[in-house]
N, C-alpha and C positions, 0 to 999 in steps of 0.2 A: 532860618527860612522865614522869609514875609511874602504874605500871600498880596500879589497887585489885583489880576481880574479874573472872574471865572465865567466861562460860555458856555451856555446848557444847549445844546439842541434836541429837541424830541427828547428829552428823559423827562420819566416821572410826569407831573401835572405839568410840566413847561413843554409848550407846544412852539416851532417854529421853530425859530434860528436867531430872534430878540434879544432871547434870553440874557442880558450882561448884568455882571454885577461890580460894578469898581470897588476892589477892597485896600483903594491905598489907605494909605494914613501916614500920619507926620512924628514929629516927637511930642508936641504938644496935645494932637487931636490922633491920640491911637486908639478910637472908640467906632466899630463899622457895629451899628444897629439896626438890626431885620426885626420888623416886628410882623406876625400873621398869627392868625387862630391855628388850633388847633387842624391840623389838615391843608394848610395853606402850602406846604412843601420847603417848610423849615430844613426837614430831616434830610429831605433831597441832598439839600444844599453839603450838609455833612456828607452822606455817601456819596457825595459825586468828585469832595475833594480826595476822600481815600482811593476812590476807585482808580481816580483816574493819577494817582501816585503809583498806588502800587499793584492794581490791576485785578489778577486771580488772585493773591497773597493777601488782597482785603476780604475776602472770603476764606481762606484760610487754605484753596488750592496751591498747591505746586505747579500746576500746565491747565492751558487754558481747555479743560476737557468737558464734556456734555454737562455734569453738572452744575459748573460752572457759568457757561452757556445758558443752560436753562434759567439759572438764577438772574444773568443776564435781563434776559427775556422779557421778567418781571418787572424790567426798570424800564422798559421803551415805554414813551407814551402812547395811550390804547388809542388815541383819536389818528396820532399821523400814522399808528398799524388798518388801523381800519381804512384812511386815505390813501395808503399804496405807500405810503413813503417808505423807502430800503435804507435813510442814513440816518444814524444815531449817535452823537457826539459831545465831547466834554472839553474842553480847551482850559488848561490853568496856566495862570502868568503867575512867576515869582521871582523872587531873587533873594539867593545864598552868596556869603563870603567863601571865597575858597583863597587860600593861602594868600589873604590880607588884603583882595581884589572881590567887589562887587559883582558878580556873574547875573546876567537875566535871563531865564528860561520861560522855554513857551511848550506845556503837555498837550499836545493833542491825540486822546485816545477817543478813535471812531472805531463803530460798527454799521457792519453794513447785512441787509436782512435781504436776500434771494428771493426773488418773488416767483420763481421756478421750483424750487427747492424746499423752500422758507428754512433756511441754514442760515445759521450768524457766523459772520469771519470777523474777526478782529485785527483793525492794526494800531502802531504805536509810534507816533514820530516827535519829536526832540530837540527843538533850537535853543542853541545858546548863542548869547550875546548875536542871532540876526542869521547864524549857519545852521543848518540842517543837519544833522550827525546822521553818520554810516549806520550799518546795522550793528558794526562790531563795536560799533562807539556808543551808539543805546544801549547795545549787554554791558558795556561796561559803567554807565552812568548807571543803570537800573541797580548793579550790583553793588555799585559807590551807595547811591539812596538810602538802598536795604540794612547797609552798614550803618550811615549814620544816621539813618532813620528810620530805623523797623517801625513794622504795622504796629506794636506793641510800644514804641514811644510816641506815635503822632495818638494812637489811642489815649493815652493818656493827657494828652493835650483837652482831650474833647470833653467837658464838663457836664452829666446830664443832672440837674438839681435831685431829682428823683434817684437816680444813682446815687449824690452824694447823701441825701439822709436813707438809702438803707446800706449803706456801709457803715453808718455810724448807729442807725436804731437795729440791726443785725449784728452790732462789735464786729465788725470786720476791720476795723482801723488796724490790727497788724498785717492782716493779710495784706492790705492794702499797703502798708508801711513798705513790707518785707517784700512785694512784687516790683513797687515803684522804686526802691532805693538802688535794685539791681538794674534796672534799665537807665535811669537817672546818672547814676555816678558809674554808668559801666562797670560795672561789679560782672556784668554777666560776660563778659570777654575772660576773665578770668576765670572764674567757671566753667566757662568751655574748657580753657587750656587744662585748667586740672581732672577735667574729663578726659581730654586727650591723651594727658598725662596716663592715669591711670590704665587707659587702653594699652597702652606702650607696657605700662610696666607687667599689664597679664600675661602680653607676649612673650616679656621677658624668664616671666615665673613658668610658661609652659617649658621654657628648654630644661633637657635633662639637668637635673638638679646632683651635687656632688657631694650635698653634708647633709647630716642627719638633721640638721637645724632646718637648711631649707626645704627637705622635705614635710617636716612637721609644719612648717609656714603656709607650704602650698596647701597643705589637710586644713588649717585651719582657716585658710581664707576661701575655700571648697565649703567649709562648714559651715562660716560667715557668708557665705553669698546663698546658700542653700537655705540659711536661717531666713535671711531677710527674703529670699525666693517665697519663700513659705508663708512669714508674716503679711508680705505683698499680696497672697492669695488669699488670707484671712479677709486682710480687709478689702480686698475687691468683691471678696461672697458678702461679706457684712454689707456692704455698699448694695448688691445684686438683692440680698434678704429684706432690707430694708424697703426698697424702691419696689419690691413683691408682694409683699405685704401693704405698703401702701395702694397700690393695685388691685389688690383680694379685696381690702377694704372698701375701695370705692366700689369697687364689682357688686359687692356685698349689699351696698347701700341700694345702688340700682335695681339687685333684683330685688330687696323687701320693697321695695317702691313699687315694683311691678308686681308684685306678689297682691300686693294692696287693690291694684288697680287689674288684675288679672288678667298683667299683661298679653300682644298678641304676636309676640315672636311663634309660637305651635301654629296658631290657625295659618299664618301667611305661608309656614312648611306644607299645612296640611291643603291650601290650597295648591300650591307648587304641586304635589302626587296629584291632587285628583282632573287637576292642566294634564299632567301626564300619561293616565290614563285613559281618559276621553279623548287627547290625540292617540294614541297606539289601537283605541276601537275607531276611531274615523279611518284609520291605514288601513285596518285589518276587512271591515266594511267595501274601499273600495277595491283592496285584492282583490276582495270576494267577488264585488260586483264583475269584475273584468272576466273572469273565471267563467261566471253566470255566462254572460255574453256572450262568451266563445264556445261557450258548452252547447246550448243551448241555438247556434246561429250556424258558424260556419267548423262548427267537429264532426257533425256526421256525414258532411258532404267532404272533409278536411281526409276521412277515413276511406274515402273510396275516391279518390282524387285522378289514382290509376284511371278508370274508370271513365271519369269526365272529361280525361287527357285523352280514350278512345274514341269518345262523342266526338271530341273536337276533330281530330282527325279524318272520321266520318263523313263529319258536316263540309270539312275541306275538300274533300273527295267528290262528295255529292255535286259540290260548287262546281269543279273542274267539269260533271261532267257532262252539268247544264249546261256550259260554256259551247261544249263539243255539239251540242243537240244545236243549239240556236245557232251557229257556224254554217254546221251539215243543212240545215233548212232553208237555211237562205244562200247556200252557194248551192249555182246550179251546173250541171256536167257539160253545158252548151258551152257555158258561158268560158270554164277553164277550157275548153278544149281551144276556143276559139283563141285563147289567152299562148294557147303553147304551138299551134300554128303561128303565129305571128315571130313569136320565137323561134321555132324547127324550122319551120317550114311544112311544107305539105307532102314534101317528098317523105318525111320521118313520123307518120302514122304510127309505126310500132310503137316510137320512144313518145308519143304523145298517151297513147295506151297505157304505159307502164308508168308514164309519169301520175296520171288520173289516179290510175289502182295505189299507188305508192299515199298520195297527198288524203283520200279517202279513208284509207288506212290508219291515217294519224288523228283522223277524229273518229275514229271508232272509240266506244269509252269503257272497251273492254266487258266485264262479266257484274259489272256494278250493279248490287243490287239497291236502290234507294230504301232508307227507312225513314230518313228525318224528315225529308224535303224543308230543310228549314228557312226561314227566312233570312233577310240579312241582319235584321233589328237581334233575332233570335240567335244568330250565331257570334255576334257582338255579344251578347249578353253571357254567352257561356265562355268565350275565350275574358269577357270581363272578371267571370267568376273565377277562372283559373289561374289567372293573373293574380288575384286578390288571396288564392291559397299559396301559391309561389311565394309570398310574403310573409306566411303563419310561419313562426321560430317558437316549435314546441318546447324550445328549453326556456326560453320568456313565462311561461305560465307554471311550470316545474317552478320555478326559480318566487315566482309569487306564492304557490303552495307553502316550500320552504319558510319563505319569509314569514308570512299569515303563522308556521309553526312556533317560530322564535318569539315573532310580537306576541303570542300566545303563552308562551313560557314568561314573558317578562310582564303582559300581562297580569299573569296570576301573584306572580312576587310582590308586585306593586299594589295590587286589592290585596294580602296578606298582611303588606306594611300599611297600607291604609284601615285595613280592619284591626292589628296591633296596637294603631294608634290610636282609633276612634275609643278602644277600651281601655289607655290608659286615661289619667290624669291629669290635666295639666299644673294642679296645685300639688300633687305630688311631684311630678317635676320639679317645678321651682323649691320644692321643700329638701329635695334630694340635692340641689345645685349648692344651698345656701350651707346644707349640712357639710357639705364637702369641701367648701370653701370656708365658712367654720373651721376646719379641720387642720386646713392648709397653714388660716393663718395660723394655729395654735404649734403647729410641726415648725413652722418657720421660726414665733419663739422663743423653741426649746431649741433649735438649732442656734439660735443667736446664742444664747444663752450659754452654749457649749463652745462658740466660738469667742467669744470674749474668754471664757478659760483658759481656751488655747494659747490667746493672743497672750493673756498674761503671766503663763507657762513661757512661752517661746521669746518674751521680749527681755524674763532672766537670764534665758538661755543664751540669748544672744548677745548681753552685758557680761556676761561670764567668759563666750567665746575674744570676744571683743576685746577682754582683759588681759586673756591669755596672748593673741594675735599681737597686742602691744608689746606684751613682753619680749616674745621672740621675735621682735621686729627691730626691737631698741637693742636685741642679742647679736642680731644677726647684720644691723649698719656696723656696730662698734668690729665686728670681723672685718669685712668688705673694706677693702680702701679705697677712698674718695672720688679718685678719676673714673671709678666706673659708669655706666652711664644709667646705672641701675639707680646708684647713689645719685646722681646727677639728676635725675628725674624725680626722687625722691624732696630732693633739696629743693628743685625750683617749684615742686606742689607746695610743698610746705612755704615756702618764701610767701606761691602765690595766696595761701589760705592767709597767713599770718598777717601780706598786704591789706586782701579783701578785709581783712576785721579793723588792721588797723583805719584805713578808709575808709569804712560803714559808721568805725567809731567817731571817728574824727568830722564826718559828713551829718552822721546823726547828731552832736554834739552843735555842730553850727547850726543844723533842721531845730532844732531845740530853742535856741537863743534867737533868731530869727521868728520862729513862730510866736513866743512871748512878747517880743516888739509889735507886730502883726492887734497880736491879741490886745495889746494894750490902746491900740488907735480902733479898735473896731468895737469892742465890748464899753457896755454904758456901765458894767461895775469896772472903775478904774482900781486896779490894785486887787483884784479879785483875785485875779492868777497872776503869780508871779514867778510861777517854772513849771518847766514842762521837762518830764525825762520820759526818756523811749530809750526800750529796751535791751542791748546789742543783740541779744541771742534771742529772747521772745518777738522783741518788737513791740510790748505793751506799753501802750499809754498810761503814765499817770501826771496827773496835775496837782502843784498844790498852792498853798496862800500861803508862802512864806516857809516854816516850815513842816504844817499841817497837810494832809493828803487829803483831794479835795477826790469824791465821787463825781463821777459823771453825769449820774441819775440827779445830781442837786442842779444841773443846768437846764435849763428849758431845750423846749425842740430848737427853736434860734439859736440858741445860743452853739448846743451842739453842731446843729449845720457850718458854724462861722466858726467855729473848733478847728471842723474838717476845712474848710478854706483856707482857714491860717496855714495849717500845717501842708495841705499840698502847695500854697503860693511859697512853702517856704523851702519845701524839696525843688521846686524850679530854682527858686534863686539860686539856692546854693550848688546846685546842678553847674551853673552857666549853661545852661541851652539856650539856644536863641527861634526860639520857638510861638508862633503863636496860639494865644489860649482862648479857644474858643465855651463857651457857655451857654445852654438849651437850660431855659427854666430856671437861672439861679435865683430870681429871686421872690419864686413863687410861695414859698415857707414862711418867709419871713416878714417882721412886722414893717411899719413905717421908719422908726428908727433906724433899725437895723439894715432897711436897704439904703438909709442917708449915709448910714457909716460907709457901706460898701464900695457905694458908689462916688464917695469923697476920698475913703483913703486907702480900700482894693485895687479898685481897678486902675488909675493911674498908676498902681506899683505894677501890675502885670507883663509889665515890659514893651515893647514898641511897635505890637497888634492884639486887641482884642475884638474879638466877635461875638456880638449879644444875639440870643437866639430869644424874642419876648411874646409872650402873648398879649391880649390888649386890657386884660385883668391884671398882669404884673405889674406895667411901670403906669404910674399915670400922671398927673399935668406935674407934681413937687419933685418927682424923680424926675422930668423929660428938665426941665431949670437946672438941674445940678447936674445932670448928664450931659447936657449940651454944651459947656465947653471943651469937652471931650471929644465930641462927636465928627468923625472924617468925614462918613455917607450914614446916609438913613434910610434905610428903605421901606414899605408896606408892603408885604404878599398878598393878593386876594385870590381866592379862587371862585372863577366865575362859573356857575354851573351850565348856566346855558349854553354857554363854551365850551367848556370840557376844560379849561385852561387857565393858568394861573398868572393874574396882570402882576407886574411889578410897580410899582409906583416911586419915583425917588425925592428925597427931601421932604418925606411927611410918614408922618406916625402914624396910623391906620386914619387918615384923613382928620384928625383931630388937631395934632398938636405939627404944621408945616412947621418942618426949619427950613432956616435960609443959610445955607452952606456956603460957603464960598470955595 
């Protein structure tokens, strides 16, 4: 893989859509040089080529699901989030050989942010050499990548200086050995399969079993998985004890420190209760008052409402039969009569008679006797009031008594724990806490203590089992004949372990002689080291002068660092990966020499891309002379604050030192 261009849009400090950075380079000039301060968005630049490789897997998700997303999130730039902008994008140009042919690809992985919803979607699209690939044809490229390039081999591409000297002032160099040599020379394909293997072959040991041999096999690899079931557990609690007690301890420290200063974790509790109770008396206060008002205004007229509903009636009555009086006053008997000739006639006297008596009749107002004579203002006033009891919901004011009972119960609880509290302690507190945590750590250990016994109890146990399980295993092939597939799977683990060693041996052996060449053009004592052996089974470093065994501790911190450089420049080599190596900080340790060596007889060897990640304290005018003929592009990061955003600048070293590229 050789990385050509990478296009930021809105990630991180790079605002806009500018964003490019051409990472060609030649055979001559395989040096692209980013220099920015601390904060300039070097680091971007690294997570936006993994991201945008291998997506959620550079996180260490399976599917791109909320957490994922959310971490996402963190990477949009806050200024185009604040401007409305919804696309967020990464474009990387490169080109891999595939079966002896140059291929050009183009990743663009966008997001896009809902400005309805504020939801991230994510998509992924794919060109090679100029076409756009299907969707089934991106799972299958992604699935190709993952293969030849898991997140865990580009990882190790990426160089951070500060990583490399605390792998080697932490002795981690085997660790480091024994992770890198398995991803490097494919070791870990092989290991799958004798993983796979062995799955196969439990299935095979569950079927009913027919000799007493394989039964005893099955017990004791029941007893061997059960041992090591066991040990696994030991040291996952040692691990759990460990990380609990350094916990207790800081705890520990905290609270004498607040013990000291007497601290105010109680008072802000004790303020929280006495918030609490002074709200449940302002509730209780206005039940009450509501209570007051009703009791007091409209319940004794609420109590005889019957009563005020017969007034009203009354006053209605009375109305009617004023109405009747002022009718009867002002119709005169001339006047109807004259009204019902016009209608009868005059011949029909009688039915003019009976009509008179009939309509008379009807404003009689009956046997009424008046009491109220009220007014009109005055009978508004009392149908207002009955109106206004029509509305009283006597279980409304029940329902407040109730409540005023309970806040009254919780009330009291809460002044009980406030008066509890006010007469403890708060230096007893803390003195009870520290005893007890005190205690913990001293439990935790005597537990350790017991558990190291265990572990070294169970780890004979399990060399013993392990001895036996050999035996009847080398009993039990020499029965079995060959073609089974029991034996067959047997044979090709063993094949594959025997390869794997022979190949580690054989890969660490060249990592060995390469690194001493390495050593000898970088180190200013020539002849200092003249062999290096690693491990096959530890993975331990040792160095020596000939045939003296040299300490480690007799090198300086330089020197160490350039230890650890040899030896991983020497695991790529002998790798053949065709990978570029990138580098954050290599040559912030180190002295003036030592970065003349680097940068004269490292980095040309690194192969046909490197990426320098520099601050403006690392390299200065005697490194930027000796770099530059090396150098493809060069670029400056700034981050401009008044912007919110980070300028690129090309063909110049934080404005100090312009090259002229061609």
């Amino acid at each position: 893989m050789k990385l050509k261009s990478l296009h930021l849009h809105n990630i991180g400090a790079y605002y806009g859509d500018k964003n490019i950075l051409d990472l060609s380079t030649s055979y001559d000039q395989n040096v692209i040089l980013i220099g920015g301060k601390n904060g300039a968005g070097k680091t971007t630049i690294l997570e936006s080529i993994r991201l945008v490789l291998f997506g959620c897997l550079a996180y260490g998700f399976m599917t791109e699901n909320e957490a994922y997303l959310k971490r996402i999130r963190t990477f949009f730039n806050r200024k185009a989030v604040e401007n409305g902008a919804t696309k967020f994008q990464i474009i990387l140009y490169y080109e891999a050989v595939e079966n002896f042919e140059t291929i050009n690809y183009i990743l663009n992985r966008t997001w896009t942010l809902s400005p309805d919803t504020d939801k991230i979607r994510e998509s992924f699209r794919v060109n090679r050499n100029g076409i756009e690939l299907k969707d089934h044809e991106i799972d299958n490229f992604q699935n190709r990548l993952r293969v030849e390039i898991p997140p865990r081999l580009f990882e190790l591409c990426l160089f951070d200086g500060e990583e490399i000297s605390r792998i080697v002032s932490e002795n981690r160099i085997p660790e480091y050995i024994h992770e890198a040599s398995k991803v490097l020379f494919n070791l870990d394909l092989f290991e799958n399969l004798e993983k796979d293997l062995e799955t196969y072959k439990t299935f095979y040991i569950q079927k009913p079993v027919t000799t007493e041999d394989e039964q005893k096999k099955q017990k004791l690899e029941q007893k061997l998985s059960s041992q090591q079931g066991s040990l696994r557990s030991i040291y996952e609690k040692i691990e759990r004890l460990n990380t609990e007690s350094e916990q207790l301890k800081e705890r520990l420290t905290l609270l004498k420190r607040d013990f000291e200063k007497h601290g105010g974790l109680i008072k802000e509790q004790r303020q929280k209760l006495v918030a609490e109770i002074n709200a449940i008396e302002n509730q209780r206060r206005t039940n009450s008052e509501k209570i007051r008002q009703f009791t007091q205004g409209l319940f004794p007229i609420y109590l005889v409402r019957h009563l005020l509903q017969d007034v009203d009636q009354q006053m209605e009555q009375e109305k009617m039969n004023e109405s009747f009086e002022v009718v009867k006053s002002h119709l005169k008997q001339s006047h109807l009569k004259e009204i019902l000739q016009q209608i009868y006639g005059e011949k029909q006297e009688h039915l003019h008679d009976e009509a008179l008596n009939r309509i008379f009749s009807l404003l009689e107002g009956g046997n009424l006797i008046p009491i109220h004579r009220a007014s009109f203002a005055q009978r508004s006033e009392v149908r207002a009031l009955l109106l206004e009891l029509t509305k009283i919901k006597p279980q409304d004011y029940i329902d407040l008594y109730d409540e005023n009972a309970a806040l009254l119960e919780d009330l009291q609880a809460k002044r009980k724990q406030l008066e509890n509290h006010d007469q403890s302690s708060e230096f007893k507190v803390m003195l009870e806490e520290i005893e007890r945590i005190t205690q913990l750590i001293e439990q935790n250990k005597y537990q350790l203590e017991q558990l190291e016994e265990q572990e070294s109890k169970l780890l004979d146990e399990l060399k013993l089992t392990q001895s036996e399980l050999d035996a009847i295993n080398k009993k039990i092939n020499e029965m079995k004949k060959s073609e089974t597939s029991y034996i067959i799977a047997e044979k090709i683990a063993r094949v594959s372990r025997r390869f794997r060693e022979m190949q580690l041996r054989k890969k660490l052996d060249h990592v060995q002689a390469e690194t001493v060449k390495m050593i000898q053009k970088l180190f200013r004592k020539k002849n200092f080291i003249t062999k290096v052996h690693i491990d096959h089974e530890t993975f331990q470093l040792a160095l020596y002068h000939h045939q003296e065994e040299l300490t480690k501790e007799r090198l300086s911190a330089g020197e160490k660092e350039m230890l650890m450089l040899c030896l991983i420049w020497a695991m790529f080599y002998c790798s053949g990966r065709r990978l570029p190596f990138i580098f954050d900080t290599l040559l912030g340790r180190l002295d003036q020499d030592h970065k003349r060596q680097i940068i004269k007889h490292f980095i040309p060897n690194c192969g046909e891309q490197v990426l320098i990640l520099s601050t403006d304290s690392e390299i200065n005018t005697d490194q930027i002379e000796d770099l530059l003929p090396m150098v493809a592009k060069c670029y400056t990061l700034e981050y401009e604050t008044p912007l919110r955003e980070i300028k690129i600048t090309e063909d110049q070293y934080f404005g100090v030192y312009p090259l002229e590229l061609a």
